[in-house]
MOPAC internal coordinates of N, CA, C and O (Angstrom, degrees):
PM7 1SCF
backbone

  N    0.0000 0     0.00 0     0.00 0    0    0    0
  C    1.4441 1     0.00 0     0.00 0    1    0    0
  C    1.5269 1   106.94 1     0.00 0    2    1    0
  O    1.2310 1   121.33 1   -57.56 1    3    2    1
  N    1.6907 1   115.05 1   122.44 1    3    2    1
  C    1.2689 1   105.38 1   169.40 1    5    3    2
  C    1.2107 1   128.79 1   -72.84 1    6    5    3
  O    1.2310 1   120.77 1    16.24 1    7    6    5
  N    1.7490 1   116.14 1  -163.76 1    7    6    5
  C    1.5371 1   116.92 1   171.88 1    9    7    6
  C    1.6100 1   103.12 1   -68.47 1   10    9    7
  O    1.2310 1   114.33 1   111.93 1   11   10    9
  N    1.0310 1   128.34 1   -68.07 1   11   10    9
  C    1.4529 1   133.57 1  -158.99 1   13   11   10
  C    1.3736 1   102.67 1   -69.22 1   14   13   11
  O    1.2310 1   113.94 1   157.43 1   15   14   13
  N    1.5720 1   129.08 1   -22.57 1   15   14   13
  C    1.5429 1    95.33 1   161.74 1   17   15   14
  C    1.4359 1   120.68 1   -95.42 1   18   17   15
  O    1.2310 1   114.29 1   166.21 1   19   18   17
  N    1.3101 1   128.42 1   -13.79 1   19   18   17
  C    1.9862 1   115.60 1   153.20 1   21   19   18
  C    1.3417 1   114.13 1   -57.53 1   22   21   19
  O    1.2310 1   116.32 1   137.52 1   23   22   21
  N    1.8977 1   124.59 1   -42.48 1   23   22   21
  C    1.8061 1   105.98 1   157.37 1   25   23   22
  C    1.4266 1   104.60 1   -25.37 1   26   25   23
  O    1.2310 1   128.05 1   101.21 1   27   26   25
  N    1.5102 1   102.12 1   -78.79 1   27   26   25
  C    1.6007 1   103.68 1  -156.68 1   29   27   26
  C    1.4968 1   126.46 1   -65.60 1   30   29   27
  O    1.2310 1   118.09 1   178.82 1   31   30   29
  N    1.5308 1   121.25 1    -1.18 1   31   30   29
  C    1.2704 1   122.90 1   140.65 1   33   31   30
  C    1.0206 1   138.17 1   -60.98 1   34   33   31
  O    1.2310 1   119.65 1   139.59 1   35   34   33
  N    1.4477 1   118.27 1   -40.41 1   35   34   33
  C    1.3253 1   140.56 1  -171.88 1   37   35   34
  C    1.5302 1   101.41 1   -70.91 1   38   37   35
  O    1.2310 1   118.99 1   129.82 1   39   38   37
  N    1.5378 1   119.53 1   -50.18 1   39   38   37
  C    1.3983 1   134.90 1  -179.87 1   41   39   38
  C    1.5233 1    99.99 1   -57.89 1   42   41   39
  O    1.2310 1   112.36 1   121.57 1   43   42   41
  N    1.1266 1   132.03 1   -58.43 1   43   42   41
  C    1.2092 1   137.33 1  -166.58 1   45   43   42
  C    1.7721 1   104.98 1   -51.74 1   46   45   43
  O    1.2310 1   127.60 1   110.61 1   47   46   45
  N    1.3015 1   102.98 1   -69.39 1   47   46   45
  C    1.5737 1   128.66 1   178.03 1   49   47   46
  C    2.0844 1   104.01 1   -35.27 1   50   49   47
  O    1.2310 1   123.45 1   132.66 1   51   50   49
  N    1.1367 1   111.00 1   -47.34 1   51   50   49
  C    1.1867 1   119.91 1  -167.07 1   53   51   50
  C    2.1600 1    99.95 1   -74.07 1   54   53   51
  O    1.2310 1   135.48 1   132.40 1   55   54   53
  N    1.8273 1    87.64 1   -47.60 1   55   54   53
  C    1.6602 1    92.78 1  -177.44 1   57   55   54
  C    1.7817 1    96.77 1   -51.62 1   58   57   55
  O    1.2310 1   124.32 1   118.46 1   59   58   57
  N    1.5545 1   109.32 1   -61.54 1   59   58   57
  C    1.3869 1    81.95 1  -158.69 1   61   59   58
  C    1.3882 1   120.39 1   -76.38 1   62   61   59
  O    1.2310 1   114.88 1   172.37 1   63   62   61
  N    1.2745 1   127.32 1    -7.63 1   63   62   61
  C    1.5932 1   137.88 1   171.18 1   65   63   62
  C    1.5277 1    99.70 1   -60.00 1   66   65   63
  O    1.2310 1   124.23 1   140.62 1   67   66   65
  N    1.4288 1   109.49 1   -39.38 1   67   66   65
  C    1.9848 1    98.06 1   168.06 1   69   67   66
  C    1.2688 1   133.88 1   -74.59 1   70   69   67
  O    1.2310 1   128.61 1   158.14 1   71   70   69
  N    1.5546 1   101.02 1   -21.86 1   71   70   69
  C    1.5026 1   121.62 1   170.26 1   73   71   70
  C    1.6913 1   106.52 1   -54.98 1   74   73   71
  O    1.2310 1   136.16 1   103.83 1   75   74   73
  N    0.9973 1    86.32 1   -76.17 1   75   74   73
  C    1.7172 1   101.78 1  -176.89 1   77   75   74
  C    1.6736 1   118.92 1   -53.40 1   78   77   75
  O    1.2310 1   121.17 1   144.31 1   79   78   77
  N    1.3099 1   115.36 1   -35.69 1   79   78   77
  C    1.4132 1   113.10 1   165.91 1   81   79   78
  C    1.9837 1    99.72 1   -58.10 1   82   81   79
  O    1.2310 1   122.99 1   101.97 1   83   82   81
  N    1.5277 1   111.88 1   -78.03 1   83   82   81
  C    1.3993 1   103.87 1  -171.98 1   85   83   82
  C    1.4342 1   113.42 1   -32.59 1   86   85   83
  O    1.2310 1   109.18 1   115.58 1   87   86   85
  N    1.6989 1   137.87 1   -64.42 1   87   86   85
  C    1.4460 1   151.67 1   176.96 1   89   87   86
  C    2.0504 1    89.69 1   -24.02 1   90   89   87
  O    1.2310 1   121.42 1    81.06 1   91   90   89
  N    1.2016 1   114.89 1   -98.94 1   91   90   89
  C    1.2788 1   120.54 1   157.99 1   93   91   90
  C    1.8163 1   123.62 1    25.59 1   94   93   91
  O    1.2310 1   135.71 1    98.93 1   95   94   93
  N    1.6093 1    87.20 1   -81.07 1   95   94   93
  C    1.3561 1   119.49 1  -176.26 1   97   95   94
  C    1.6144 1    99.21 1   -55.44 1   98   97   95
  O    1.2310 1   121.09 1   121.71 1   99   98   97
  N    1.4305 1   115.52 1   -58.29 1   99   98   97
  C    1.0204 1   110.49 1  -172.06 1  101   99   98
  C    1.4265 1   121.08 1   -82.21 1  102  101   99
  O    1.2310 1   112.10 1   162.30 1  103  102  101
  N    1.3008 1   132.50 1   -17.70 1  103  102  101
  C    1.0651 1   124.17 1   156.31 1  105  103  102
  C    1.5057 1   142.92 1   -56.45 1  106  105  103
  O    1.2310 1   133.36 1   154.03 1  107  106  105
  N    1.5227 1    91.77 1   -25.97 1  107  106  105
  C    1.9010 1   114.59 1   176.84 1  109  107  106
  C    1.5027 1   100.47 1   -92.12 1  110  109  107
  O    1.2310 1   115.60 1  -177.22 1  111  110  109
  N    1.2381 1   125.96 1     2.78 1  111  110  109
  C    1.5690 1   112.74 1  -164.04 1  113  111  110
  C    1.5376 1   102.91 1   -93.25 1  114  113  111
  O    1.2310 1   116.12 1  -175.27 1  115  114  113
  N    1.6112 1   124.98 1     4.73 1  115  114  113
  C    1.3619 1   120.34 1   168.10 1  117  115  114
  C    1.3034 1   109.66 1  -100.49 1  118  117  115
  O    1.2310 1   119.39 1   160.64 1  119  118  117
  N    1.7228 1   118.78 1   -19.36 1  119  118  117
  C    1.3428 1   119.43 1  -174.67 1  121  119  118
  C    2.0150 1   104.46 1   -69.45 1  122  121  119
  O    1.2310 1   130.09 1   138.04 1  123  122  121
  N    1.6151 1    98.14 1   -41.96 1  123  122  121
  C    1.0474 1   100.87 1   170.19 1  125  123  122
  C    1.8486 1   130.68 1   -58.14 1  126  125  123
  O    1.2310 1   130.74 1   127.92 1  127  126  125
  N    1.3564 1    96.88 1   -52.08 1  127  126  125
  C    1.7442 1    90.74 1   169.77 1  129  127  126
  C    1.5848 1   124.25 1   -75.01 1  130  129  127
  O    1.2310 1   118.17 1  -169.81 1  131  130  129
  N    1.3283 1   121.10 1    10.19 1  131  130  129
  C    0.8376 1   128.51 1   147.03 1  133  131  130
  C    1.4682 1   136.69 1   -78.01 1  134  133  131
  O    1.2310 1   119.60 1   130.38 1  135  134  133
  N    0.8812 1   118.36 1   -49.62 1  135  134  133
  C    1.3819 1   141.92 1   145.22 1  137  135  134
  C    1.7450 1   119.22 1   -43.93 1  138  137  135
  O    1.2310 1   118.91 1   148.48 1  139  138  137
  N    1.0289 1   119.69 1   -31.52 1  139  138  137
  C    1.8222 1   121.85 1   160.67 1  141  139  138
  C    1.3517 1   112.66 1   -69.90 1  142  141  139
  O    1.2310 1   126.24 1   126.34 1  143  142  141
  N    1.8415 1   105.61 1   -53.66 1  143  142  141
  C    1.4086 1   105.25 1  -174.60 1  145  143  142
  C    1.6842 1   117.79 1   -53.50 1  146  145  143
  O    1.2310 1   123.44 1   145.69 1  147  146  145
  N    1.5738 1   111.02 1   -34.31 1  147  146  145
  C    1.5217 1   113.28 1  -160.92 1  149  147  146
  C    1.9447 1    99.75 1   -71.48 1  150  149  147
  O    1.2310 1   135.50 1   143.45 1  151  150  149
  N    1.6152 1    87.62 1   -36.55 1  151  150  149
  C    1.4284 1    91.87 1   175.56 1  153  151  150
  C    1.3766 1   124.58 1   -55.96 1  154  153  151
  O    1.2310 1   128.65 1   122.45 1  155  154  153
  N    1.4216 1   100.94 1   -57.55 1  155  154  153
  C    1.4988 1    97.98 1  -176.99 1  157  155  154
  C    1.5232 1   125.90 1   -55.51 1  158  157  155
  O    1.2310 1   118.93 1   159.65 1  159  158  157
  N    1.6781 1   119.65 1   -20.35 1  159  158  157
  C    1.1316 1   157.19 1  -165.07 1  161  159  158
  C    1.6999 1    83.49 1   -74.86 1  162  161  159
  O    1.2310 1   123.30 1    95.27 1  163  162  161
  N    1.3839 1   111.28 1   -84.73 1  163  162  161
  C    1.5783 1   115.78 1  -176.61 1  165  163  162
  C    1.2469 1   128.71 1   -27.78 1  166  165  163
  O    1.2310 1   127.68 1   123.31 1  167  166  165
  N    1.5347 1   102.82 1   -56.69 1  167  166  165
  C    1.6480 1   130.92 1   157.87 1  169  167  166
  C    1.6447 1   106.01 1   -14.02 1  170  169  167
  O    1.2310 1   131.71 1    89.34 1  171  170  169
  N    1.4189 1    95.00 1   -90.66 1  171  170  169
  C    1.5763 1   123.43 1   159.85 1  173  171  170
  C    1.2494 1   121.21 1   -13.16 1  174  173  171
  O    1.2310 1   118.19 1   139.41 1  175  174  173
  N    1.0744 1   121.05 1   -40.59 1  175  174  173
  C    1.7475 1   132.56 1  -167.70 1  177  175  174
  C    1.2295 1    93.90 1  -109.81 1  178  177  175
  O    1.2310 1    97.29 1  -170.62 1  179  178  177
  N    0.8021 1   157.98 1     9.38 1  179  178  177
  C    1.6395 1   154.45 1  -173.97 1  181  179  178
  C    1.9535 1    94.62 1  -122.82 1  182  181  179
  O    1.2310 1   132.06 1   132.77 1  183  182  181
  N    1.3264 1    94.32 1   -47.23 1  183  182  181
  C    1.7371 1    82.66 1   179.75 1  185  183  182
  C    1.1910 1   116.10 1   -89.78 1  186  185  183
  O    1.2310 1   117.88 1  -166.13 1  187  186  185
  N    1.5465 1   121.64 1    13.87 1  187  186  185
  C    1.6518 1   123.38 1   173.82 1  189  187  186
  C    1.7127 1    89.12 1   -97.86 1  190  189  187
  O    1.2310 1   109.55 1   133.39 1  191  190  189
  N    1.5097 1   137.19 1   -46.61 1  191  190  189
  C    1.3435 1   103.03 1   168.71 1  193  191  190
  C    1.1944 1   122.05 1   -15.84 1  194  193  191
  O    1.2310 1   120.88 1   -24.50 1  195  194  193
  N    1.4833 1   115.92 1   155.50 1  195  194  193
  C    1.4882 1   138.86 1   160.90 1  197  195  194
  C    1.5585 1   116.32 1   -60.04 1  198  197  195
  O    1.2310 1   105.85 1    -1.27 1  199  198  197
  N    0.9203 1   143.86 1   178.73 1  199  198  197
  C    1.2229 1   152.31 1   129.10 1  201  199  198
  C    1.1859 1   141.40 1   -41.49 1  202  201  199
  O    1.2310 1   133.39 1   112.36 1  203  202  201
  N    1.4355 1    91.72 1   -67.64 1  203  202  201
  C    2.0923 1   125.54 1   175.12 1  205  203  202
  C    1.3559 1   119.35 1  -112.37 1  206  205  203
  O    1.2310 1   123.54 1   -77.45 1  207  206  205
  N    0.8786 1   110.81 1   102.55 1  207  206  205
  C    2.2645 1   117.35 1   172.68 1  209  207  206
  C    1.1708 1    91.36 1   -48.35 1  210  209  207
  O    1.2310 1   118.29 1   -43.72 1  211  210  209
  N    1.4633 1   120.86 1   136.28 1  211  210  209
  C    1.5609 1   140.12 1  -160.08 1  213  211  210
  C    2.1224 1    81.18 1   -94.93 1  214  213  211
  O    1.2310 1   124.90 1   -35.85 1  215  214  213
  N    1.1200 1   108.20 1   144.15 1  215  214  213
  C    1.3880 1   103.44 1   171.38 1  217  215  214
  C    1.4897 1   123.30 1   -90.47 1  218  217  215
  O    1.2310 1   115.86 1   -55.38 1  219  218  217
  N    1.1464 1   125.47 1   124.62 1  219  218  217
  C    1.6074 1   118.24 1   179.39 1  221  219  218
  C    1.5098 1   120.13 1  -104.15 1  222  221  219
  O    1.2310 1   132.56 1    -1.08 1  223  222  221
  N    1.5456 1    93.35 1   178.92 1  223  222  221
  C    1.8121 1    85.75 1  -175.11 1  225  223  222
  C    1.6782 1   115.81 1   -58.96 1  226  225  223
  O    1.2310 1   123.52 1   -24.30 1  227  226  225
  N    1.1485 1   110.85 1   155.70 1  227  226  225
  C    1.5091 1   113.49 1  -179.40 1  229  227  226
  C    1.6858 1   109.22 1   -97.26 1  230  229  227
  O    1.2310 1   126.09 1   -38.85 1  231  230  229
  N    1.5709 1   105.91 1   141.15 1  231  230  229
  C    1.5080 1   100.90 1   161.47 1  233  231  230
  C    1.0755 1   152.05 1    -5.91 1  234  233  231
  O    1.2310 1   117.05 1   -66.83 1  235  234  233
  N    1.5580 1   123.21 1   113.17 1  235  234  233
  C    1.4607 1    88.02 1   177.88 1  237  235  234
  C    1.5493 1   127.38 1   -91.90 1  238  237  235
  O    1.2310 1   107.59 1    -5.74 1  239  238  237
  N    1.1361 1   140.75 1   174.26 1  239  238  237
  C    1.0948 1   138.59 1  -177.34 1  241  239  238
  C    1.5055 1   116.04 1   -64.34 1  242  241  239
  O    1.2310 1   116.75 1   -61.28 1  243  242  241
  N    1.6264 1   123.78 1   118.72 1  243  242  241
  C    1.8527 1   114.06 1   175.27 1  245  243  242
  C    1.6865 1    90.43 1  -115.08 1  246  245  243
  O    1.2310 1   137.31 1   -34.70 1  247  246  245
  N    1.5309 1    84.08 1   145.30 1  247  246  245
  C    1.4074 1   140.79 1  -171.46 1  249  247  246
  C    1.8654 1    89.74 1   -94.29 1  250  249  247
  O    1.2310 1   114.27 1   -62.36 1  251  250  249
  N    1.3018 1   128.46 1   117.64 1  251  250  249
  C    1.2729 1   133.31 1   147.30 1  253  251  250
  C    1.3017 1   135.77 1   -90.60 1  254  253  251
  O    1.2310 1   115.68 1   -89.16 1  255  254  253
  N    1.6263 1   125.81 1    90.84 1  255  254  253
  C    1.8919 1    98.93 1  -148.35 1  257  255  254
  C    2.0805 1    90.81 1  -123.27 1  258  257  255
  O    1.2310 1   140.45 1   -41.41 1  259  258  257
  N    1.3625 1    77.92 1   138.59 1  259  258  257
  C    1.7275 1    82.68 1  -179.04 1  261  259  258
  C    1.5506 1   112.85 1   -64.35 1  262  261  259
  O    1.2310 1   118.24 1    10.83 1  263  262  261
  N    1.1006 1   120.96 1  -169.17 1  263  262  261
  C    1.9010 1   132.54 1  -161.41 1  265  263  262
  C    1.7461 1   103.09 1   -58.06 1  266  265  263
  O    1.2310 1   127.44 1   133.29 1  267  266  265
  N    1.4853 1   103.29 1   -46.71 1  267  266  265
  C    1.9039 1   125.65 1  -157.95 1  269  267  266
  C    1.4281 1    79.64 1   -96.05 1  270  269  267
  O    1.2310 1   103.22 1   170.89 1  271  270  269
  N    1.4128 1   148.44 1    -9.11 1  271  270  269
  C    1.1278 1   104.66 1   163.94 1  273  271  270
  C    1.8712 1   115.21 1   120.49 1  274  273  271
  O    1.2310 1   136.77 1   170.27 1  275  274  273
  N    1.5600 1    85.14 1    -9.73 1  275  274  273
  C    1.9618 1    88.88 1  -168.09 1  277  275  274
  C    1.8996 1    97.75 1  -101.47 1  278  277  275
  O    1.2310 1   138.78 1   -19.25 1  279  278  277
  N    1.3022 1    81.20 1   160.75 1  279  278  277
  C    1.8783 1    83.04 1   165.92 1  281  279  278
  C    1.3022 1   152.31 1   -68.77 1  282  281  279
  O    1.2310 1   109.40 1   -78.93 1  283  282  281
  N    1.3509 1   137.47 1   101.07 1  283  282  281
  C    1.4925 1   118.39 1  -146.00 1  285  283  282
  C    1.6269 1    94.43 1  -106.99 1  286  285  283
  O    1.2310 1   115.87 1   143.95 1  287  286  285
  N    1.8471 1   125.44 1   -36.05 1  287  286  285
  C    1.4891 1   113.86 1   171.54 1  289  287  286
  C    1.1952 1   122.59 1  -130.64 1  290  289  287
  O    1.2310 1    92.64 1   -10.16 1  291  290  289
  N    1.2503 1   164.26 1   169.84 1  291  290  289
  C    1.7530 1   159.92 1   168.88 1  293  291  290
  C    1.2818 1    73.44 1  -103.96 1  294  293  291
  O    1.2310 1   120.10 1   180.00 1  295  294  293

């Protein structure tokens, strides 16, 4: 094997190793903008929360009373 045909292997090897990276690239490049949009989307919803949890009425107190009538929990 001469010099100029391992160049032109080597050249070849690299062309299609660039081929295939770009192919690649472009095939993942919808997985990717998909994947920004949902994000940015999430983003979004996290900064439309409020600030402060509005406070509501509290519990009321249960009474647990056995069969006869006495107290078994507050």
């Amino acid at each position: 094997m001469g010099a100029a045909q391992a160049l032109a292997l080597v050249m070849s090897f690299f062309l299609v190793a660039g081929l295939g990276g770009v192919l690649t690239a472009g095939l993942t490049l919808p997985a990717v903008a998909l994947a920004d949009s949902a994000t940015e989307l999430t983003v979004q919803a996290f900064d439309d929360l409020p600030t402060e949890l509005e406070p509501s009425a509290l519990p009321q107190k249960s009474v647990i009373l056995a069969a006869d009538g006495t107290l078994l929990a507050t």
